[in-house]
FIKOLZA-1660 file (N, C-alpha, C; in steps of 0.1 Angstrom, whole numbers, plus 5000, padded with zeros to 4 digits):
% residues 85
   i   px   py   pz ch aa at
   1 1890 2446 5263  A  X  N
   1 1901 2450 5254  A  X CA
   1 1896 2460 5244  A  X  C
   2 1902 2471 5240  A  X  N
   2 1899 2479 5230  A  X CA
   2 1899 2469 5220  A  X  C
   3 1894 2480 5211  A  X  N
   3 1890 2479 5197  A  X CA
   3 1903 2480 5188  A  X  C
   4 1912 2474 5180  A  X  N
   4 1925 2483 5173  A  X CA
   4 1922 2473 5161  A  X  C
   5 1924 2479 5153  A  X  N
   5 1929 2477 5137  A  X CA
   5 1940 2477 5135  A  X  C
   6 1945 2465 5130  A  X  N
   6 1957 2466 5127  A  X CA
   6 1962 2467 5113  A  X  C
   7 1966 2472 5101  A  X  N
   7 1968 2464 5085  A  X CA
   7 1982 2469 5084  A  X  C
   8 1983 2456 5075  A  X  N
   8 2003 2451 5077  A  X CA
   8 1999 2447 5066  A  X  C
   9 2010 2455 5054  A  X  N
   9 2014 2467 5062  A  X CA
   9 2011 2478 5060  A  X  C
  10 2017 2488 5065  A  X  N
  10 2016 2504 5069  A  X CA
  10 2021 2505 5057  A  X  C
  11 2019 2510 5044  A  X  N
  11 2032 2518 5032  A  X CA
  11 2041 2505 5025  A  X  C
  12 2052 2507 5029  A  X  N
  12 2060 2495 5022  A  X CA
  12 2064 2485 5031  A  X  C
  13 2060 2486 5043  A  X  N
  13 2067 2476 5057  A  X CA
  13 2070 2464 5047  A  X  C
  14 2063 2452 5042  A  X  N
  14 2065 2445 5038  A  X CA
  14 2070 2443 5027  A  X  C
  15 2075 2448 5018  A  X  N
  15 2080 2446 5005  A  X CA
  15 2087 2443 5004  A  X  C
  16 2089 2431 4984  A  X  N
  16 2100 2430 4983  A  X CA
  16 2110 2436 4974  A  X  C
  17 2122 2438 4971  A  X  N
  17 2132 2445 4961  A  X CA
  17 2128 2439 4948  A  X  C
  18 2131 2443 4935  A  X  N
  18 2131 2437 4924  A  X CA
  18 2136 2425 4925  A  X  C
  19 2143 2421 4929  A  X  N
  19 2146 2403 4924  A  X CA
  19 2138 2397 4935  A  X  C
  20 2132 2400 4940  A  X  N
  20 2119 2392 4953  A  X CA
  20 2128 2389 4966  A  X  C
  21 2139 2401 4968  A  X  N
  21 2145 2394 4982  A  X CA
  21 2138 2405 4992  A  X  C
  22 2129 2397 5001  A  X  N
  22 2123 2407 5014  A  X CA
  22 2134 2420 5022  A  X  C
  23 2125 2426 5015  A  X  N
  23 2134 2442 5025  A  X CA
  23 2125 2443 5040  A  X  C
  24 2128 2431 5044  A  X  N
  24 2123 2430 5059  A  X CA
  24 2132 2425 5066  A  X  C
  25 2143 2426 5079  A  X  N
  25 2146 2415 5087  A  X CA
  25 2136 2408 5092  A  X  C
  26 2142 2396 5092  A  X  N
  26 2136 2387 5102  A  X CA
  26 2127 2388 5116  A  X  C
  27 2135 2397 5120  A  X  N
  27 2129 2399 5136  A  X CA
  27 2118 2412 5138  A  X  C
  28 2117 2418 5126  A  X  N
  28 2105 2422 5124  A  X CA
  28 2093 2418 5122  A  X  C
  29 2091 2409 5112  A  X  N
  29 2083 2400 5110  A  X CA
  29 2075 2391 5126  A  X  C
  30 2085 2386 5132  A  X  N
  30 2083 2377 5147  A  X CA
  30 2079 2392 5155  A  X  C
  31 2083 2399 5152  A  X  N
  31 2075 2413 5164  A  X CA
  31 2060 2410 5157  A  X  C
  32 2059 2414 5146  A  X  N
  32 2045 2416 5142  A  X CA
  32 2037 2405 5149  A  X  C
  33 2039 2392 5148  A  X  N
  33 2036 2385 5149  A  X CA
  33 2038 2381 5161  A  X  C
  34 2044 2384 5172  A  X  N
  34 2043 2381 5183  A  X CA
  34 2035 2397 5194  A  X  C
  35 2038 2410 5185  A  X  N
  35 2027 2421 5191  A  X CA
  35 2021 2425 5185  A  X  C
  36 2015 2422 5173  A  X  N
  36 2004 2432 5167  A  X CA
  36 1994 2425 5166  A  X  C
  37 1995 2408 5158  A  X  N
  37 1982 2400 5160  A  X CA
  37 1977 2398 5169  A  X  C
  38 1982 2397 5180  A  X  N
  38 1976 2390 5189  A  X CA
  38 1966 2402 5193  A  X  C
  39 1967 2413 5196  A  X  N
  39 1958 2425 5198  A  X CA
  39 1950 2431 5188  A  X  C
  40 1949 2425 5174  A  X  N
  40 1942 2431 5167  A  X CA
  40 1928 2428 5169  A  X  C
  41 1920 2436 5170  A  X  N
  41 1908 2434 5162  A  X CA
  41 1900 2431 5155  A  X  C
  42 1907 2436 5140  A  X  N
  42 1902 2437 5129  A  X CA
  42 1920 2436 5124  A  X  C
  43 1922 2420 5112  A  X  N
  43 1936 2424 5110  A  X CA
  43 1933 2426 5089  A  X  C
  44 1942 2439 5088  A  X  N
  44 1940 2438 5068  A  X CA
  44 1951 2438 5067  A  X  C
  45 1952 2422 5058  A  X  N
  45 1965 2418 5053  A  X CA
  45 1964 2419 5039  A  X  C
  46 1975 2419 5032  A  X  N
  46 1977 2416 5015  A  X CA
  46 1978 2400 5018  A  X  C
  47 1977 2390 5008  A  X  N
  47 1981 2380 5005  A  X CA
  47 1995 2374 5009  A  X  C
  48 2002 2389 4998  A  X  N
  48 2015 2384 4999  A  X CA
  48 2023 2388 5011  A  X  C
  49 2017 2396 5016  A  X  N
  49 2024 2401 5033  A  X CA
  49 2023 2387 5042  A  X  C
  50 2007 2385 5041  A  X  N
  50 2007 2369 5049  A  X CA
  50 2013 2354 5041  A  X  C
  51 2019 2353 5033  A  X  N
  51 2026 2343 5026  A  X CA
  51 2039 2350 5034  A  X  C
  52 2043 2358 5038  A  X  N
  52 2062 2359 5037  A  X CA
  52 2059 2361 5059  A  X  C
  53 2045 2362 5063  A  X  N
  53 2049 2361 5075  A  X CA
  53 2046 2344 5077  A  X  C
  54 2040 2338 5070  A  X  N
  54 2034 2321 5073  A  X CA
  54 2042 2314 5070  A  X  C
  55 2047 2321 5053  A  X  N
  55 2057 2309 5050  A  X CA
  55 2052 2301 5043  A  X  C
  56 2036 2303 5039  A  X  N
  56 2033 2294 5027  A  X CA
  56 2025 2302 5019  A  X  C
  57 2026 2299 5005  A  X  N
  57 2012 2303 4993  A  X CA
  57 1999 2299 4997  A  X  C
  58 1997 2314 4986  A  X  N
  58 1977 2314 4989  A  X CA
  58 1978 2315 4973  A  X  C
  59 1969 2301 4975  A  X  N
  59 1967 2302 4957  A  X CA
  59 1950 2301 4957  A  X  C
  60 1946 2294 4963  A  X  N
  60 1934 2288 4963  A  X CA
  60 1925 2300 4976  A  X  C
  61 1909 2295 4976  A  X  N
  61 1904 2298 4989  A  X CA
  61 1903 2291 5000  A  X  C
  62 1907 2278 4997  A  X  N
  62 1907 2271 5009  A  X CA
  62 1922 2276 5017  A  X  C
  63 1933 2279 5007  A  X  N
  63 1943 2283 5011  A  X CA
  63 1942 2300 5019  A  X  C
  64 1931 2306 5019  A  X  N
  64 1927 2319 5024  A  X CA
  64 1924 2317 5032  A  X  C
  65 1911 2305 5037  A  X  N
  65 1907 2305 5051  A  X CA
  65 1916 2298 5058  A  X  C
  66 1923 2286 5052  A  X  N
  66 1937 2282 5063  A  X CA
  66 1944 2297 5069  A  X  C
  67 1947 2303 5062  A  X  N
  67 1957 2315 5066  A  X CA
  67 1955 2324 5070  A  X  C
  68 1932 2325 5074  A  X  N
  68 1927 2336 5082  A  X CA
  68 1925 2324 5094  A  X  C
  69 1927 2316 5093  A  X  N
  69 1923 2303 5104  A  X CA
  69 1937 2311 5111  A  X  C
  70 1952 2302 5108  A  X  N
  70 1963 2308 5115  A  X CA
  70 1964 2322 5121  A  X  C
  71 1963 2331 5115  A  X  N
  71 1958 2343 5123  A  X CA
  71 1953 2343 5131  A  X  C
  72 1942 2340 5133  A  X  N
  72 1937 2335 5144  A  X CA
  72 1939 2329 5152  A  X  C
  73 1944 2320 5152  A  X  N
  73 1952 2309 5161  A  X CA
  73 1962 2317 5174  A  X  C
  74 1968 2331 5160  A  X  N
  74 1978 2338 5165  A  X CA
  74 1973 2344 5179  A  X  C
  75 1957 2349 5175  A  X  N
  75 1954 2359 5186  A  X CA
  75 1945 2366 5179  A  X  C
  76 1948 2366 5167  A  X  N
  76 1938 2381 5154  A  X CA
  76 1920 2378 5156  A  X  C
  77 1911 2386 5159  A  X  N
  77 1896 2383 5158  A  X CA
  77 1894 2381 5147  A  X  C
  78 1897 2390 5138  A  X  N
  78 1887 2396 5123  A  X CA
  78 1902 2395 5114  A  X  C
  79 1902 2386 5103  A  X  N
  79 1909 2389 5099  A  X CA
  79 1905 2392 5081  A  X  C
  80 1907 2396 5072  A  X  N
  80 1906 2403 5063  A  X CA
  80 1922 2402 5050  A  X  C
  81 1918 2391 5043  A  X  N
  81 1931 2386 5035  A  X CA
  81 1923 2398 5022  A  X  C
  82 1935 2404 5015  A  X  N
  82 1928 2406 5000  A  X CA
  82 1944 2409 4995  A  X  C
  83 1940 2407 4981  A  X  N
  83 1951 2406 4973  A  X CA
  83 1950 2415 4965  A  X  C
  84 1961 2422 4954  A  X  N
  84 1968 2433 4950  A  X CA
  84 1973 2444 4955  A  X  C
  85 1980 2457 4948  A  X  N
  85 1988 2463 4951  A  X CA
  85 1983 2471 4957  A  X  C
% end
């Protein structure tokens, strides 16, 4: 398999509006997650991008490796959580 890098997201893919409602549908999110993890390589996520595709908070570090664990799980090799803007 190639090598691909994936980081999600690209610009604003994942953002949300001022009052925190996701300017994402739904079936976006399940694409990423059904074609992009699974092929990545190397995956660089924000925090908050992987809280709104998991579905739970990262508060802690144990809550970081759970959620580079799931990635994984997905398909992702390398995955790469960091937080801010």
């Amino acid at each position: 398999m190639d090598n691909k890098v994936v980081t999600v997201p690209n610009g604003a893919a994942l953002r949300f509006s001022c009052d925190g409602t996701p300017l994402v549908r739904k079936e976006t999110l399940e694409a990423i997650k059904k074609h992009l993890i699974p092929i990545s390589s190397l995956l660089i996520i924000k925090c908050e991008e992987a809280k709104l595709l998991l579905g739970k908070e990262i508060f802690t570090d144990d809550d970081m490796v759970a959620t580079a664990e799931a990635f994984s799980d997905m398909g992702g090799e390398g995955i790469m959580l960091r937080g801010g803007d």
